[in-house]
C-alpha positions as a Markdown table, in Angstrom:
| # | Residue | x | y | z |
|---|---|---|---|---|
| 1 | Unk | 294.6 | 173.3 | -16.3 |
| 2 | Unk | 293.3 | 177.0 | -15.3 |
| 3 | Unk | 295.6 | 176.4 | -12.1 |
| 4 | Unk | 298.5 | 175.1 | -13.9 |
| 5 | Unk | 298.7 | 178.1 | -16.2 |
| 6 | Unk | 298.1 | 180.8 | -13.0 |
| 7 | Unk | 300.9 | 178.7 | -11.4 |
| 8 | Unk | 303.3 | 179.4 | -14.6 |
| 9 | Unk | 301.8 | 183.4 | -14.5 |
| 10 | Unk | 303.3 | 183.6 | -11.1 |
| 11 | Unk | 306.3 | 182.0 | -11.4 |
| 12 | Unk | 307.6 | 184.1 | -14.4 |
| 13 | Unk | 306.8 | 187.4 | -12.9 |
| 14 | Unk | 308.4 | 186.2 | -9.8 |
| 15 | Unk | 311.5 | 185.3 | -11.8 |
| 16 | Unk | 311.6 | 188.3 | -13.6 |
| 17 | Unk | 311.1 | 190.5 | -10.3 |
| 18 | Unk | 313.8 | 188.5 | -9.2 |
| 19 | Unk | 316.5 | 188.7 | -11.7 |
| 20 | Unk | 316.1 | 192.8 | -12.4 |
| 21 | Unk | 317.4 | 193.5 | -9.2 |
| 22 | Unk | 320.9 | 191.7 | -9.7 |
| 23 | Unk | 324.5 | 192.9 | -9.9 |
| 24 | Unk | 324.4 | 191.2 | -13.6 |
| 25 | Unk | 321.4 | 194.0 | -14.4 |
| 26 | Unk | 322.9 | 196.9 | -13.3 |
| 27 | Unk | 326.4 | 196.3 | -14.8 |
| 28 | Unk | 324.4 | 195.1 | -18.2 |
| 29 | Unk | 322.2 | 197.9 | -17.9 |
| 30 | Unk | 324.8 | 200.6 | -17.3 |
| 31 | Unk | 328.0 | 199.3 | -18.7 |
| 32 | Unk | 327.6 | 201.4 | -21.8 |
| 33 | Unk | 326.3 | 204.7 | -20.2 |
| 34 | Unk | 328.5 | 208.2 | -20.7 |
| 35 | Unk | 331.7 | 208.5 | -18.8 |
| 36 | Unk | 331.3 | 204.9 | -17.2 |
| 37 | Unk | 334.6 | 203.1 | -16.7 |
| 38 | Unk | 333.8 | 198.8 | -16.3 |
| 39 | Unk | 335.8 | 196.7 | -15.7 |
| 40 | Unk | 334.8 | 192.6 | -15.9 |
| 41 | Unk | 338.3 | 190.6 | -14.6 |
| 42 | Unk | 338.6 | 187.3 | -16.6 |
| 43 | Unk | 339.4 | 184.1 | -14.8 |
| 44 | Unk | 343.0 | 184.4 | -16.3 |
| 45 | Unk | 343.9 | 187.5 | -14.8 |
| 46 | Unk | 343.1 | 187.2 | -11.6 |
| 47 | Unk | 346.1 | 185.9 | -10.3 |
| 48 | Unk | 347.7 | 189.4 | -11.5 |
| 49 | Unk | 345.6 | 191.1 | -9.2 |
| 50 | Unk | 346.2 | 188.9 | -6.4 |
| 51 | Unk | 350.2 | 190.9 | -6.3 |
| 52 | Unk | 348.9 | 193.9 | -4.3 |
| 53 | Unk | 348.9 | 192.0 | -1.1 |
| 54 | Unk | 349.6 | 189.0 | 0.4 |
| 55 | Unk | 345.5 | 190.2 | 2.1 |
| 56 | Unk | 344.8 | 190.6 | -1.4 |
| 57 | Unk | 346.1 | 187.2 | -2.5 |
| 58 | Unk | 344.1 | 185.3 | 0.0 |
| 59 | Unk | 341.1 | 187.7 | -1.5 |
| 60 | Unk | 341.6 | 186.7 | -5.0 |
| 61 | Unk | 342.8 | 183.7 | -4.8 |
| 62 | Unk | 338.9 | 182.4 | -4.1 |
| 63 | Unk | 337.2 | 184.9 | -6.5 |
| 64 | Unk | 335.2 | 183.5 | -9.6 |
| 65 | Unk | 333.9 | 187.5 | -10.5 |
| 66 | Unk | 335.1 | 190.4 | -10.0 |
| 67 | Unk | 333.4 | 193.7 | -11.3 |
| 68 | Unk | 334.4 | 197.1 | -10.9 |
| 69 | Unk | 331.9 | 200.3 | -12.1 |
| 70 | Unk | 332.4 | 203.4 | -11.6 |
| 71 | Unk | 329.3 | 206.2 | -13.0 |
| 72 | Unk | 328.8 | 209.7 | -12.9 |
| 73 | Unk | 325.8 | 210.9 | -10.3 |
| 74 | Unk | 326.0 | 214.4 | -10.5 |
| 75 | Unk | 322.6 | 215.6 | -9.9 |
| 76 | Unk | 320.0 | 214.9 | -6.8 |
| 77 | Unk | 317.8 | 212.9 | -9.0 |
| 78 | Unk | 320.7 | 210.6 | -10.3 |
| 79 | Unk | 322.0 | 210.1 | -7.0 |
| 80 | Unk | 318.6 | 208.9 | -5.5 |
| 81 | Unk | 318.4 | 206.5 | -8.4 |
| 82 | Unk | 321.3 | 204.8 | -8.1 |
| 83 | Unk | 321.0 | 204.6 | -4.6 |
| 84 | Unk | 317.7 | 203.3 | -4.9 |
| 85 | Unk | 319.1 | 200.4 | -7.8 |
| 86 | Unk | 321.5 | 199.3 | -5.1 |
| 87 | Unk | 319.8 | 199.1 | -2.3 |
| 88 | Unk | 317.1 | 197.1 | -4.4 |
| 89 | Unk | 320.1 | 195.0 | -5.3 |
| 90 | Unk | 321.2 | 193.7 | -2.0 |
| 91 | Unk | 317.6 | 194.0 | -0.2 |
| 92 | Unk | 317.0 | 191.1 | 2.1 |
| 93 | Unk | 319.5 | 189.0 | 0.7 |
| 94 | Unk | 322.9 | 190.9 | 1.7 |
| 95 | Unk | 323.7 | 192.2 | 5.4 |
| 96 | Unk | 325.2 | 195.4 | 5.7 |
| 97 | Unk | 328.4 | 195.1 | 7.3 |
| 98 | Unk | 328.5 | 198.8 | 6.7 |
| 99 | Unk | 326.7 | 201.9 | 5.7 |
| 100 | Unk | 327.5 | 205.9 | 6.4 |
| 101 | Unk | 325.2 | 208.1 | 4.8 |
| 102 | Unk | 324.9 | 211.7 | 4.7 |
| 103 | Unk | 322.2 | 213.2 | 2.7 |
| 104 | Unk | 322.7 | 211.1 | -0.5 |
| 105 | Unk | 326.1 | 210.3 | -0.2 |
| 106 | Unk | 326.8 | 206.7 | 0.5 |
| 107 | Unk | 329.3 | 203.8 | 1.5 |
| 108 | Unk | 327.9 | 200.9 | 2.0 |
| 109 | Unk | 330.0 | 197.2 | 2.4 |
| 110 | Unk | 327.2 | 194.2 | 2.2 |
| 111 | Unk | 328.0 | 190.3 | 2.2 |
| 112 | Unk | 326.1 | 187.5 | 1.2 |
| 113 | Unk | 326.7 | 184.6 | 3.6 |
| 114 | Unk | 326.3 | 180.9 | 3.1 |
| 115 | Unk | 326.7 | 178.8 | 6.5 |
| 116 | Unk | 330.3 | 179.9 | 7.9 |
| 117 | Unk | 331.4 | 181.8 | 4.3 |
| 118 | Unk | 331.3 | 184.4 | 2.6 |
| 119 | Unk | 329.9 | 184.3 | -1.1 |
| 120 | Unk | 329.7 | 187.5 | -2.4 |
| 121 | Unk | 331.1 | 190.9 | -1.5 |
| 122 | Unk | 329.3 | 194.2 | -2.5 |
| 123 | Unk | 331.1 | 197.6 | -2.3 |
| 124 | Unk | 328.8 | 200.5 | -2.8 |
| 125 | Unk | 330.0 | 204.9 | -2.6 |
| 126 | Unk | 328.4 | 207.4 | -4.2 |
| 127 | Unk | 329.5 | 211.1 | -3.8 |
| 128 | Unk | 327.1 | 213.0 | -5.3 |
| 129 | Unk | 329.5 | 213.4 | -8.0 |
| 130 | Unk | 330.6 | 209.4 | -8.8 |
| 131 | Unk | 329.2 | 206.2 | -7.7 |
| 132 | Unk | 331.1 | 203.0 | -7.9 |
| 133 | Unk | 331.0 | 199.2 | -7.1 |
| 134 | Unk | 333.5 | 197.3 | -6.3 |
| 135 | Unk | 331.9 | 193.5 | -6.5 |
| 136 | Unk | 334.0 | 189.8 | -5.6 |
| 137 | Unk | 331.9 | 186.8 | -6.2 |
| 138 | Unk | 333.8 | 183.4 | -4.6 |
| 139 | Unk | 334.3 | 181.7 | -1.4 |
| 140 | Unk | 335.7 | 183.9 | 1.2 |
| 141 | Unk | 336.9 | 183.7 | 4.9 |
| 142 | Unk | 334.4 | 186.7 | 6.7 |
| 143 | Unk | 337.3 | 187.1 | 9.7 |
| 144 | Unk | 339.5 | 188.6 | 6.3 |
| 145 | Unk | 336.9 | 190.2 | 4.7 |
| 146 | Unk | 335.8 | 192.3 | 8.0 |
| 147 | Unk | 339.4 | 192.5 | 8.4 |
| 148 | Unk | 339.5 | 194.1 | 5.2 |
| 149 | Unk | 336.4 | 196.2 | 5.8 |
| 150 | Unk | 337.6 | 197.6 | 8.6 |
| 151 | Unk | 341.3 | 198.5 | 7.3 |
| 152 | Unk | 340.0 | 200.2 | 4.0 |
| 153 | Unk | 341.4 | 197.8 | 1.9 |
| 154 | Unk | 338.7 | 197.2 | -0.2 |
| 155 | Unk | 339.5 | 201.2 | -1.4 |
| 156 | Unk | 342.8 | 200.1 | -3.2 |
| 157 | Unk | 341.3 | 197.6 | -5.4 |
| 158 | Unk | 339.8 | 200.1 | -7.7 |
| 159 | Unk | 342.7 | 202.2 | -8.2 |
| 160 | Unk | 345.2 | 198.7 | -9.0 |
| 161 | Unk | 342.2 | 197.8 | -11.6 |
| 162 | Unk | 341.7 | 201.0 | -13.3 |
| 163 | Unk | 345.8 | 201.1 | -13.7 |
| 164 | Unk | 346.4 | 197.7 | -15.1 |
| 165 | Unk | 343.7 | 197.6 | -17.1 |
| 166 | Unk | 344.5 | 201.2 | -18.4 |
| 167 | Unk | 347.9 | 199.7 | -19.2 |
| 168 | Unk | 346.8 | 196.4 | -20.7 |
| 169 | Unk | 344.9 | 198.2 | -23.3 |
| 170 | Unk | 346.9 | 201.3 | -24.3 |
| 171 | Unk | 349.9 | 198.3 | -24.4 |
| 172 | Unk | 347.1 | 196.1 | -27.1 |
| 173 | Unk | 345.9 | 199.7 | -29.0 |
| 174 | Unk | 349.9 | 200.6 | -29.4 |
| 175 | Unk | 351.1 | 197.2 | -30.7 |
């Protein structure tokens, strides 16, 4: 019985280590923080996005989440903390298919991999001044999301996200 219960003990705390560390977490956890623009793509609307590229297309086309954050970091402290979140979050179980830091300033593109595709895609930059993270979650070829990697596509995302989103609301405020 003793054993049973210790078994239980160990299994919620290693749950609960488990799921604080999680895209979900951070987003939950930050979502409603000053000057934080998040975005959360509903199934429906992903086929709107997938009309800034035929690239983008085959991206979208496989996605089940897509996230966008972008957070003010504008002291040291700040900085190091987020830095600290995200590199909690993708740990052992994303490779880095990227990473340029200088000082605290980061960009980092991580994958998480299951047999020959790609699950989920993690875009992480900080500036010192904003962070953002740019997140797909989905089935997706790796040969188009290096491709993607290496061709900066990933950076255009954001700005087509913030500006249809931007004009969907003002569009649902105005009517």
């Amino acid at each position: 019985m003793i054993k049973k219960f210790i078994l239980l003990v160990f299994v919620l705390i290693f749950s609960a280590c488990g799921s604080s560390n999680s895209i979900d977490n951070f987003y939950n956890t930050h979502k409603n923080d000053s000057q934080v623009t998040a975005i959360r793509v509903p199934q429906f609307m992903l086929s709107l996005l997938s009309n800034i590229s035929p690239e983008m297309k085959s991206l979208i086309g496989n996605t089940k989440d897509l996230r966008y954050m972008q957070f003010p970091s504008t002291t040291a402290a700040r900085t190091q903390y987020l830095n600290n979140q995200m590199n909690s979050i993708t740990g052992n179980s994303f490779i880095e298919v990227f990473r340029k830091n200088d000082e605290l300033k980061r960009n980092v593109i991580s994958i998480r991999e299951k047999r020959n595709t790609v699950k989920e895609i993690l875009i992480y930059n900080n500036n010192n001044v904003n962070g953002s993270f740019l997140y797909f979650n989905g089935n997706f070829d790796p040969v188009k999301v290096r491709e993607m990697a290496k061709n900066n596509e990933f950076n255009e995302i954001p700005k087509s996200l913030v500006k249809d989103f931007n004009m969907q609301s003002s569009g649902l405020i105005n009517e």
